[in-house]
Rosetta silent file (secondary structure, phi, psi, omega in degrees, C-alpha in Angstrom):
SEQUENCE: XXXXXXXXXXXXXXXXXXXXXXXXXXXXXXXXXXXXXXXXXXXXXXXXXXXXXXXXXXXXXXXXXXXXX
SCORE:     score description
SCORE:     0.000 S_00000001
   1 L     0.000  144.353 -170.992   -6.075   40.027   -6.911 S_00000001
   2 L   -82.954  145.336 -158.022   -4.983   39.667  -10.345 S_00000001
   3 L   -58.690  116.892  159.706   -7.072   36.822  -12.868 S_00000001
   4 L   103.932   14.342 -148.825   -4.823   33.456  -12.710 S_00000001
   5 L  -135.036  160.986 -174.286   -2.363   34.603   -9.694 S_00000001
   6 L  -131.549  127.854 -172.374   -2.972   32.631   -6.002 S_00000001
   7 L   -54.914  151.824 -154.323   -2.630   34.333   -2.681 S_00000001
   8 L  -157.998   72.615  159.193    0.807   32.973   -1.700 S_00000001
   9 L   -64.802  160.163  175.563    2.030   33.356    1.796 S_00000001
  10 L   -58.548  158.549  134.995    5.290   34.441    3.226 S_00000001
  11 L   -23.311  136.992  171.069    7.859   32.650    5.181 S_00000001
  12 L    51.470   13.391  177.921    6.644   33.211    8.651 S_00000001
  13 L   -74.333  173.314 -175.718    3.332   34.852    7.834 S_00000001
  14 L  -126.150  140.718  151.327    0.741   33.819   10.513 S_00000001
  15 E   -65.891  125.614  159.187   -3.014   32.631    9.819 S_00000001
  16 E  -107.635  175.819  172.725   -5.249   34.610   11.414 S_00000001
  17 E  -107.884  148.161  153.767   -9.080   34.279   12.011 S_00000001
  18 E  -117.456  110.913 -171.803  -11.653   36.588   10.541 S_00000001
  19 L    48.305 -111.196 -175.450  -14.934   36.426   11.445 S_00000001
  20 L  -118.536   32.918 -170.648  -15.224   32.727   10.284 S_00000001
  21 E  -123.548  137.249  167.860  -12.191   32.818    7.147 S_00000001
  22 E   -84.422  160.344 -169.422   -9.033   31.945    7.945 S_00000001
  23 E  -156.335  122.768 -179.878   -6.487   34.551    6.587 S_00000001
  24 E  -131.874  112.310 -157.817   -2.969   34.851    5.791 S_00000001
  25 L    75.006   27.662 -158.132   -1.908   38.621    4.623 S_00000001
  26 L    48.920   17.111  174.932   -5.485   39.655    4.579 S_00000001
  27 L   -84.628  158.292  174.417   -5.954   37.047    1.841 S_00000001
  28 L  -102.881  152.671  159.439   -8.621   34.131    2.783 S_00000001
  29 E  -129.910  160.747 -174.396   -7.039   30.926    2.552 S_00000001
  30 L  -128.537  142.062 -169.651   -8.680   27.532    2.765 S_00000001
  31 L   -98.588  129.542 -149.158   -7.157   24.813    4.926 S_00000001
  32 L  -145.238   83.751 -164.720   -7.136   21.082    3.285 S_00000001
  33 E  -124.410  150.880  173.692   -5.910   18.566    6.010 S_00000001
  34 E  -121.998  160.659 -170.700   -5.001   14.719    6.142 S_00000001
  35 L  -108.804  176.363 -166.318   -4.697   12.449    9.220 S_00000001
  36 L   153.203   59.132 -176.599   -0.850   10.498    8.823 S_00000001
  37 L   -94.075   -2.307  166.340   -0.127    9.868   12.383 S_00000001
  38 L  -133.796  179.843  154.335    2.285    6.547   11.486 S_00000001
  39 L   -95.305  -70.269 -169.051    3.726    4.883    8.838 S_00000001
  40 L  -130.093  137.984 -171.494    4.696    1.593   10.373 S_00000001
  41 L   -39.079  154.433  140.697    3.361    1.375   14.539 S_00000001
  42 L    66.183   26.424 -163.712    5.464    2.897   16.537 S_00000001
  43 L   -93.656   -8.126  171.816    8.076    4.193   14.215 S_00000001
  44 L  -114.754   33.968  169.402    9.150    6.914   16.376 S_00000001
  45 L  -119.763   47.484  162.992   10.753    5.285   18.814 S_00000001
  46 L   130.634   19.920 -167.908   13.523    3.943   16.110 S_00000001
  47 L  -126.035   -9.232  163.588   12.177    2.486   13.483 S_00000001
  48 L   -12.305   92.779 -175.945   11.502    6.002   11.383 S_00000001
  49 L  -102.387  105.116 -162.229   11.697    6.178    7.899 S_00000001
  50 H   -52.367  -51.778  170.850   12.559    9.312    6.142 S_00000001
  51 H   -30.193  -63.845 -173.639   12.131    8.338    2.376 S_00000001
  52 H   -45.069  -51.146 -166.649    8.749    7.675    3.191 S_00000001
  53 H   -73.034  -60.204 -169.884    7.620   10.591    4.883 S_00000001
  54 H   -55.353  -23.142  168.740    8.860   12.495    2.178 S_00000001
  55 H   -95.401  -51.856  174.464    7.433   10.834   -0.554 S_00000001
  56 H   -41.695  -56.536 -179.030    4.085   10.908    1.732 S_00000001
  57 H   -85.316   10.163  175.214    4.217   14.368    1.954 S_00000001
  58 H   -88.926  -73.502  155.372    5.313   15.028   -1.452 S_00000001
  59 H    14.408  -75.179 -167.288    1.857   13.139   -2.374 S_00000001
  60 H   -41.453  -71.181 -166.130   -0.033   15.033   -0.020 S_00000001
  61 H   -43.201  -43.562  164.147    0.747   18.378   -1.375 S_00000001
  62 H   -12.316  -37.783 -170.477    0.505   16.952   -4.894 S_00000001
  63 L  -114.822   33.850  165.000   -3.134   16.715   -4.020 S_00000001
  64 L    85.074    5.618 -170.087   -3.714   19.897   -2.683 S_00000001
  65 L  -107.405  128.217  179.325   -3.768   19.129    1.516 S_00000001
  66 L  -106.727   13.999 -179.096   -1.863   21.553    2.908 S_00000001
  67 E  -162.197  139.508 -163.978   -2.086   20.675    6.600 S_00000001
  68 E  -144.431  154.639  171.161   -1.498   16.929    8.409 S_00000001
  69 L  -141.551    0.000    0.000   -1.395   16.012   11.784 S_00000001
């Protein structure tokens, strides 16, 4: 890989496992996860707010986590 450039998957590429490195395009990638399972209790049975999540996840990535549950 060339000095400064970041393995960069596709649309629709899949992680695979290798040995014990995750991999996407024979590149290793490293997985960076956050927990976010509400906002407000109960928000998805009507009370959902889109702004938020979107600004949440703009955040997240901001800071490098590239997987939420």
């Amino acid at each position: 890989m060339l000095a400064g450039s970041a393995a960069r998957a596709a649309f629709g590429d899949r992680i695979c496992v290798s040995g014990t490195h995750f991999k996407v395009g024979g590149d290793r990638i490293w997985i960076n996860g956050a927990n976010t399972p509400w906002h407000v209790w109960n928000e998805f049975g009507g009370r959902f707010d889109a702004a938020w999540w979107d600004d949440h996840l703009r955040q997240l990535h901001e800071n490098g986590i590239n997987a939420t549950r």
